[in-house]
N, CA, C and O of each residue as an XYZ file, in Angstrom:
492
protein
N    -137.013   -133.244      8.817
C    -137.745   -132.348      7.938
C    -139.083   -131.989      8.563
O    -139.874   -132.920      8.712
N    -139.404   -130.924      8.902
C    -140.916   -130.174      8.295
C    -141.706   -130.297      7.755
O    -141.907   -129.153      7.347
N    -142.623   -131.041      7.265
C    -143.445   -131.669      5.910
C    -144.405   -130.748      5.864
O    -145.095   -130.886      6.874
N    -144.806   -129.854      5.181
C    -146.023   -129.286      4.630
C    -146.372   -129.089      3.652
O    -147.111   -128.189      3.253
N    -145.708   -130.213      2.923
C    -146.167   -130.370      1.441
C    -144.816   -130.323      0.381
O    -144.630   -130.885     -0.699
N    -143.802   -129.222      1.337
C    -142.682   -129.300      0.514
C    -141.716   -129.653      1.911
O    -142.272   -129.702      3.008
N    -140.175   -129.901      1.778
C    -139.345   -130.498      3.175
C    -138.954   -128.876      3.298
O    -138.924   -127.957      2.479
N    -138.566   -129.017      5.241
C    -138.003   -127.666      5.529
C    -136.866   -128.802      6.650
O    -137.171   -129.685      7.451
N    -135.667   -128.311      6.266
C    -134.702   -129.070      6.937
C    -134.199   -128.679      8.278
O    -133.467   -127.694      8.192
N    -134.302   -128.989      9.125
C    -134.077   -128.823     10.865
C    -133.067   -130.467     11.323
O    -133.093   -131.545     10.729
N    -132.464   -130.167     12.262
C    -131.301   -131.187     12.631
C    -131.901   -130.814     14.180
O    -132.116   -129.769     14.794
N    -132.034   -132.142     14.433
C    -132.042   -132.355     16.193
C    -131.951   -133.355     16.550
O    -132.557   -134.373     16.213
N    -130.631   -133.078     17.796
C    -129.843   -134.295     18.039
C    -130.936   -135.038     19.507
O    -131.536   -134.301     20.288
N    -130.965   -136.172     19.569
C    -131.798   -137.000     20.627
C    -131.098   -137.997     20.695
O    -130.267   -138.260     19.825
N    -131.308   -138.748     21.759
C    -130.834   -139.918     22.208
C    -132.135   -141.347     22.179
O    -133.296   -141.333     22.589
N    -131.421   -142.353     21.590
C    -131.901   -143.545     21.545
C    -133.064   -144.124     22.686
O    -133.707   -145.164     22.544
N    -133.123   -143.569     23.369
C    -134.312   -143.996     24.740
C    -135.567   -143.219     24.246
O    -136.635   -143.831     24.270
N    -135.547   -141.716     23.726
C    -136.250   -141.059     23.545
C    -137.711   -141.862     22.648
O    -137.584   -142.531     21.623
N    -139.020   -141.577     23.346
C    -139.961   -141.984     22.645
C    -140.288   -141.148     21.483
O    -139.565   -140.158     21.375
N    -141.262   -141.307     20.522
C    -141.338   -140.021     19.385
C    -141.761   -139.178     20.106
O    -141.139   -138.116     20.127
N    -142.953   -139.324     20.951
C    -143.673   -137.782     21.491
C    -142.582   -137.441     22.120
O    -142.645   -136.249     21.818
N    -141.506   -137.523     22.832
C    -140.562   -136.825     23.332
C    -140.255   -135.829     22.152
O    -140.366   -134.603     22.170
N    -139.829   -136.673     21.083
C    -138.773   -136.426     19.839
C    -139.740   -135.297     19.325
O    -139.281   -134.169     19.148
N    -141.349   -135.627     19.027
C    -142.041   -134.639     18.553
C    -142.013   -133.564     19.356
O    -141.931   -132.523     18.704
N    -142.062   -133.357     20.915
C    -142.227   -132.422     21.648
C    -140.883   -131.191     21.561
O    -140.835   -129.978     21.356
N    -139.974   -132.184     21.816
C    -138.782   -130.997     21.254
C    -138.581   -130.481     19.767
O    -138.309   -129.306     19.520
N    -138.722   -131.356     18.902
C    -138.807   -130.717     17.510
C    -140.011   -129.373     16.941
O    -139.934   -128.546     16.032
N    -141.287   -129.728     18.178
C    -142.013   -128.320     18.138
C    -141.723   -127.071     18.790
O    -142.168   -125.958     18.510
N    -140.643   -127.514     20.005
C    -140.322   -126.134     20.387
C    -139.390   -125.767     19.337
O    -139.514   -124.554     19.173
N    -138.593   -126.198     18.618
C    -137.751   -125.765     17.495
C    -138.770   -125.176     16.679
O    -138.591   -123.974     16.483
N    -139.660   -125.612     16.213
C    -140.247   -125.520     14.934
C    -141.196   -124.187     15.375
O    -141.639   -123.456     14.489
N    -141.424   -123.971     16.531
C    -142.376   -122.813     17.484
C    -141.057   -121.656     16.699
O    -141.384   -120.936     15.756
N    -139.982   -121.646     17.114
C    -139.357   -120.209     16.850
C    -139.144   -120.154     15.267
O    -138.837   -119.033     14.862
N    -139.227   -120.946     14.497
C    -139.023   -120.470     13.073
C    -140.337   -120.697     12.192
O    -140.250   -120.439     10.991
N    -141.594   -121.180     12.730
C    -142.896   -121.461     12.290
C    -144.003   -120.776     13.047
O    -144.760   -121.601     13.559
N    -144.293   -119.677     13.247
C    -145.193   -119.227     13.733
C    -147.006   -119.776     13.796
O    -148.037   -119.654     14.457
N    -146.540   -120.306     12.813
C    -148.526   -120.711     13.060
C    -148.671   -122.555     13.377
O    -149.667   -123.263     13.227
N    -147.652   -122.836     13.727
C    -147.504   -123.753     14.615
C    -147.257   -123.441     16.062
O    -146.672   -124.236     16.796
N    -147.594   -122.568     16.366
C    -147.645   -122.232     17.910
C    -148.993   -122.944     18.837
O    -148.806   -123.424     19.956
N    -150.211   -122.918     18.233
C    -151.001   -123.377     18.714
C    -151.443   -125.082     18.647
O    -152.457   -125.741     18.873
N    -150.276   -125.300     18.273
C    -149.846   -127.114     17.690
C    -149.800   -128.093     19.040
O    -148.961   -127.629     19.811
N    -150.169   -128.804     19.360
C    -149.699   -129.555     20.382
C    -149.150   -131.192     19.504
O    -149.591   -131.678     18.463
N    -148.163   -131.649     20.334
C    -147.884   -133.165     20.263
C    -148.773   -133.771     19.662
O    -148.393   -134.237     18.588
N    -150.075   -134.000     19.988
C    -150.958   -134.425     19.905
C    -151.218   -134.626     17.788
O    -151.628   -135.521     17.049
N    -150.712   -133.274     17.614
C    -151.344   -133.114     16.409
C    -150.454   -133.274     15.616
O    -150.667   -132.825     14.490
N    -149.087   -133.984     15.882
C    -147.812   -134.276     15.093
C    -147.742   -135.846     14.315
O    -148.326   -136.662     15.028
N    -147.440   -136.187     13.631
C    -146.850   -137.005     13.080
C    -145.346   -137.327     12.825
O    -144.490   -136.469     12.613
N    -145.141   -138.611     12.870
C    -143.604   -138.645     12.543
C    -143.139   -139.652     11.691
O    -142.962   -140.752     12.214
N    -142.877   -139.517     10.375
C    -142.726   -140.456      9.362
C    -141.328   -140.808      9.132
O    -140.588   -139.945      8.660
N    -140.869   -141.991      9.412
C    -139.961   -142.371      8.766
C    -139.416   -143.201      7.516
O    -139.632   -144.410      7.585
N    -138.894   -142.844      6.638
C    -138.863   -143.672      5.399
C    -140.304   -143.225      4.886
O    -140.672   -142.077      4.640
N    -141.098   -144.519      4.773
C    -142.696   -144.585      4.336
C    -143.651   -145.074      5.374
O    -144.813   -145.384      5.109
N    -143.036   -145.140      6.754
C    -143.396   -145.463      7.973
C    -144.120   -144.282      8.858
O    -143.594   -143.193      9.090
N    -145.048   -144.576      9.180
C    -145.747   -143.887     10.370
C    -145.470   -144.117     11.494
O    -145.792   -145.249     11.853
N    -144.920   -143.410     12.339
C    -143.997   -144.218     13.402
C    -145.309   -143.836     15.013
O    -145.543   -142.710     15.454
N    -145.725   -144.744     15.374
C    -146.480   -144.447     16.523
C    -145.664   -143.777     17.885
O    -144.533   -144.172     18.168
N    -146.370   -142.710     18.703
C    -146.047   -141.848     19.904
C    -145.464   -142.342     20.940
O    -144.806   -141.597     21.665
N    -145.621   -144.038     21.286
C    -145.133   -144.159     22.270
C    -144.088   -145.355     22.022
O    -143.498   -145.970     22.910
N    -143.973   -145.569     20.583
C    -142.164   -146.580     20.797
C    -141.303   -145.362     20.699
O    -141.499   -144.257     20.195
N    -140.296   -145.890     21.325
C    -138.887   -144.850     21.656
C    -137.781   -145.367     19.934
O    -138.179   -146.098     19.028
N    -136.767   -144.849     20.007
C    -135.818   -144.909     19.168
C    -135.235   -146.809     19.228
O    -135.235   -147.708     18.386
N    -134.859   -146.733     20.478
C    -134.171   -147.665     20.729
C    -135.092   -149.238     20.727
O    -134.585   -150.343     20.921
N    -136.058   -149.049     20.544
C    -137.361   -149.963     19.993
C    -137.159   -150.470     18.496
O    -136.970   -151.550     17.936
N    -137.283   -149.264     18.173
C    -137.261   -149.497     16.508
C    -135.685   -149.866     16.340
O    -135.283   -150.637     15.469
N    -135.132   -149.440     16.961
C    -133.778   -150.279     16.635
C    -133.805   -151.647     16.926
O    -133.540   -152.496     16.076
N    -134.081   -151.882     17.972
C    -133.911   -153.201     18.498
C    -134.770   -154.763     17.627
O    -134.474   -155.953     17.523
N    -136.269   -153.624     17.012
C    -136.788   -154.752     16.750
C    -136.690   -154.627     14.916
O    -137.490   -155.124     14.123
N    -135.736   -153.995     14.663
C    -134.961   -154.154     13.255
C    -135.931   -153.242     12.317
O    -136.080   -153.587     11.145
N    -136.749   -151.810     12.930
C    -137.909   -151.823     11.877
C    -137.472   -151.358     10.444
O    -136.447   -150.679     10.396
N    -137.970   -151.574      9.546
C    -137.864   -151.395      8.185
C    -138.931   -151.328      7.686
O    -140.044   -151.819      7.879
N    -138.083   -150.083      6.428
C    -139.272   -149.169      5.408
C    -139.102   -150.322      4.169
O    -138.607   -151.443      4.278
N    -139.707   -149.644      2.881
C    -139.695   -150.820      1.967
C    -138.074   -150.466      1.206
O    -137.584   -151.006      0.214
N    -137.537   -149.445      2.018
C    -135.786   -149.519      1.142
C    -135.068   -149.757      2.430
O    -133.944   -149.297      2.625
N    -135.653   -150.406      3.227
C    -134.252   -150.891      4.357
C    -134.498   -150.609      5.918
O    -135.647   -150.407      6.309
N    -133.701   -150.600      6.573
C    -133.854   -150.026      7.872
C    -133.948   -148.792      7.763
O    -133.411   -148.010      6.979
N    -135.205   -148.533      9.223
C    -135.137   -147.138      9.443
C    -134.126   -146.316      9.567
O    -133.903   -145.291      8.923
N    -133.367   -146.914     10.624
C    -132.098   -146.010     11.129
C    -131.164   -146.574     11.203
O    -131.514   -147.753     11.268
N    -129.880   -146.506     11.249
C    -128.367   -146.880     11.588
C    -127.503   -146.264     12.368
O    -126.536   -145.538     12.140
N    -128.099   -146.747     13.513
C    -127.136   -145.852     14.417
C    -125.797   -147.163     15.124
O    -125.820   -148.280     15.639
N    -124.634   -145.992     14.672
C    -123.278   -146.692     15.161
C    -122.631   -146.109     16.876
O    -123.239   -145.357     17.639
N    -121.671   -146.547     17.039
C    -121.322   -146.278     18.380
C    -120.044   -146.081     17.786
O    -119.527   -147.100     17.328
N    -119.165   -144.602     17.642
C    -118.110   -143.986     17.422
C    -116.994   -143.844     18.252
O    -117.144   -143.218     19.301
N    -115.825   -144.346     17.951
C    -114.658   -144.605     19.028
C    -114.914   -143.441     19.566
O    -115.569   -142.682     18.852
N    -114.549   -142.989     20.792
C    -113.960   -142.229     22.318
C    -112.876   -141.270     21.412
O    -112.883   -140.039     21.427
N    -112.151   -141.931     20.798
C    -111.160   -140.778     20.115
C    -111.347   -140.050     19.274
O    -110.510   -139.176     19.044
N    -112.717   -140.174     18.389
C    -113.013   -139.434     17.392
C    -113.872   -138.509     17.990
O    -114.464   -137.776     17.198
N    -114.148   -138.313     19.461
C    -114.658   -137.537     20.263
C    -116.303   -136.752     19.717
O    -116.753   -135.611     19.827
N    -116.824   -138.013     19.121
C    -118.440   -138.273     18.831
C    -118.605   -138.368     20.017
O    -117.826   -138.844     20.843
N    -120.357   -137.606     20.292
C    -121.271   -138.744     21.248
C    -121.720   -140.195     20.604
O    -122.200   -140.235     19.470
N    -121.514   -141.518     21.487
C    -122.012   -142.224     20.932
C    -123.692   -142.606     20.559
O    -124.705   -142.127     21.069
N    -123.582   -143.489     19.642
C    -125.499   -143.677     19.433
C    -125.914   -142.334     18.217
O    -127.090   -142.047     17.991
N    -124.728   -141.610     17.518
C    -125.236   -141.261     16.701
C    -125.923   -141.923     15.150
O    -125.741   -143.125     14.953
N    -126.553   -141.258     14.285
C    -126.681   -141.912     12.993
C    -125.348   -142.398     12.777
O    -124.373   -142.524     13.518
N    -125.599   -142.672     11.386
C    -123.944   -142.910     10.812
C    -123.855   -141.991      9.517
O    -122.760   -141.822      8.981
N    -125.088   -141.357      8.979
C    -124.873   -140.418      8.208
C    -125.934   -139.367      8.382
O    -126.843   -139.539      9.193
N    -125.839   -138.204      7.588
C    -126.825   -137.485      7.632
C    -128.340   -137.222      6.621
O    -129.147   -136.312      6.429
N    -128.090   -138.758      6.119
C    -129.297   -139.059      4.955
C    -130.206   -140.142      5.312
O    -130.656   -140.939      4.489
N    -130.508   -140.151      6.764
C    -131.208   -140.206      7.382
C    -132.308   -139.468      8.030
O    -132.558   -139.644      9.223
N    -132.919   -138.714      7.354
C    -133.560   -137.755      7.498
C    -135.237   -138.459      8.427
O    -135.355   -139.684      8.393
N    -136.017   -137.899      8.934
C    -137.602   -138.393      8.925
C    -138.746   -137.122      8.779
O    -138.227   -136.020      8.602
N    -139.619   -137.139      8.811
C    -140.592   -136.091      8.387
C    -141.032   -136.078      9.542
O    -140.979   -137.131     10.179
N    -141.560   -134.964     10.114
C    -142.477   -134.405     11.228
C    -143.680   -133.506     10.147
O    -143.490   -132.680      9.254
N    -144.558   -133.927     10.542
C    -145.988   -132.919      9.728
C    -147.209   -132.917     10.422
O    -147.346   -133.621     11.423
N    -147.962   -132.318     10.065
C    -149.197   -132.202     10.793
C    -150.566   -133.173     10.498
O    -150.849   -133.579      9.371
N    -151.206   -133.412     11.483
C    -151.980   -134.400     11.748
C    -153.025   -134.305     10.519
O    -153.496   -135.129      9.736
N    -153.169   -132.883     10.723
C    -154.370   -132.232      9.703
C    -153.882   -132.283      8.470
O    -154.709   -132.629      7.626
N    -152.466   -131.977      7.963
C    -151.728   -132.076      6.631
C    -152.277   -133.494      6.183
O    -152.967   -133.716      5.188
N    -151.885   -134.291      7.004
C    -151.801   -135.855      6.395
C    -153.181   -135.928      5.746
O    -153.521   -136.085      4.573
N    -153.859   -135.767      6.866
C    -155.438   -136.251      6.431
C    -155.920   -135.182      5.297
O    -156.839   -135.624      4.606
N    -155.683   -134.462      5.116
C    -155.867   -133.508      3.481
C    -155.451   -134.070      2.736
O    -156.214   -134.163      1.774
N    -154.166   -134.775      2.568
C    -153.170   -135.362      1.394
C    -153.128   -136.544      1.504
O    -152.118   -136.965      0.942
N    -153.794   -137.431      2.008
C    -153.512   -138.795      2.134
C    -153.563   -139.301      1.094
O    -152.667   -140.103      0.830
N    -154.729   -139.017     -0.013
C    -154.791   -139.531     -1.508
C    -153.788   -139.321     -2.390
O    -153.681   -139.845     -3.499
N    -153.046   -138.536     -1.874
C    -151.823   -137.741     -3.093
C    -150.344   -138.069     -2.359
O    -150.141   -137.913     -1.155
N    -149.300   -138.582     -3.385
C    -147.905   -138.841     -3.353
C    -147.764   -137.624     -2.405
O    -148.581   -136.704     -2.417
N    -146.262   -137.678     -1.256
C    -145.930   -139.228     -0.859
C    -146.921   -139.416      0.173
O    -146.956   -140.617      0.440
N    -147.785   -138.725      0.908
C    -149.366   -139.225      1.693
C    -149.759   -140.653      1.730
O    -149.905   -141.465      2.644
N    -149.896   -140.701      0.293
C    -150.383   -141.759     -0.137
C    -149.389   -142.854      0.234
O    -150.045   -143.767      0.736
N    -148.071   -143.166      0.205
C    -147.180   -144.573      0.092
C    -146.636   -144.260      1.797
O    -145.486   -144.528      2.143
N    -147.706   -143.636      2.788
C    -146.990   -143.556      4.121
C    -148.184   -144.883      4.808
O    -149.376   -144.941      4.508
N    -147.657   -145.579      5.502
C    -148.042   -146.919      6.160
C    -147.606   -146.771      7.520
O    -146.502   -146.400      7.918
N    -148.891   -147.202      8.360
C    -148.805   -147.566     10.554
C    -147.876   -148.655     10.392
O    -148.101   -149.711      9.801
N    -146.691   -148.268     11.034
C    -145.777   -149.324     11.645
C    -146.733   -150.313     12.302
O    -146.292   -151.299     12.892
């Protein structure tokens, strides 16, 4: 999701090694062709929330997997490894209600006092 107060839904597929600023860097060139005034946005000024988690720039996916992280309803992510015959890439989610928020640096700090701003916590 998009966070700017309301969700804007975008799907982008990454692989488990990927750090967030990777993850953020490609999700802004997405977000560059259907968001125009995010053009002058850098990495820098992204956030990436998962669950109620603030997820810092330089752990990768496969971090937070490994070291079990969890929001206050569970694990972040669930990623399974899908037989060869069901002709998945493996290391995907396992569903698509796994969502995380990408928003802006400047958003947060406007709304931090106000739901959900407010119940987002630094890993």
């Amino acid at each position: 999701n998009y966070w700017d107060g309301s969700g804007h839904r975008h799907r982008v597929l990454i692989k488990k090694g990927y750090t967030i600023e990777q993850f953020l860097n490609y999700a802004l060139e997405e977000l560059i062709k259907v968001y125009p005034d995010v053009r002058s946005v850098s990495v820098d000024m992204l956030m990436f929330v998962k669950a109620d988690l603030i997820v810092p720039h330089h752990l990768t996916f496969y971090q937070l997997e490994q070291m079990k992280a969890r929001g206050e309803k569970g694990p972040l992510f669930n990623f399974v490894h899908h037989k060869e015959e069901e002709n998945k890439p493996p290391g995907l989610l396992k569903d698509d209600l796994q969502y995380g928020k990408v928003t802006l640096r400047s958003w947060y700090d406007r709304n931090k006092h106000m739901f959900p701003a407010n119940q987002w916590k630094i890993i």
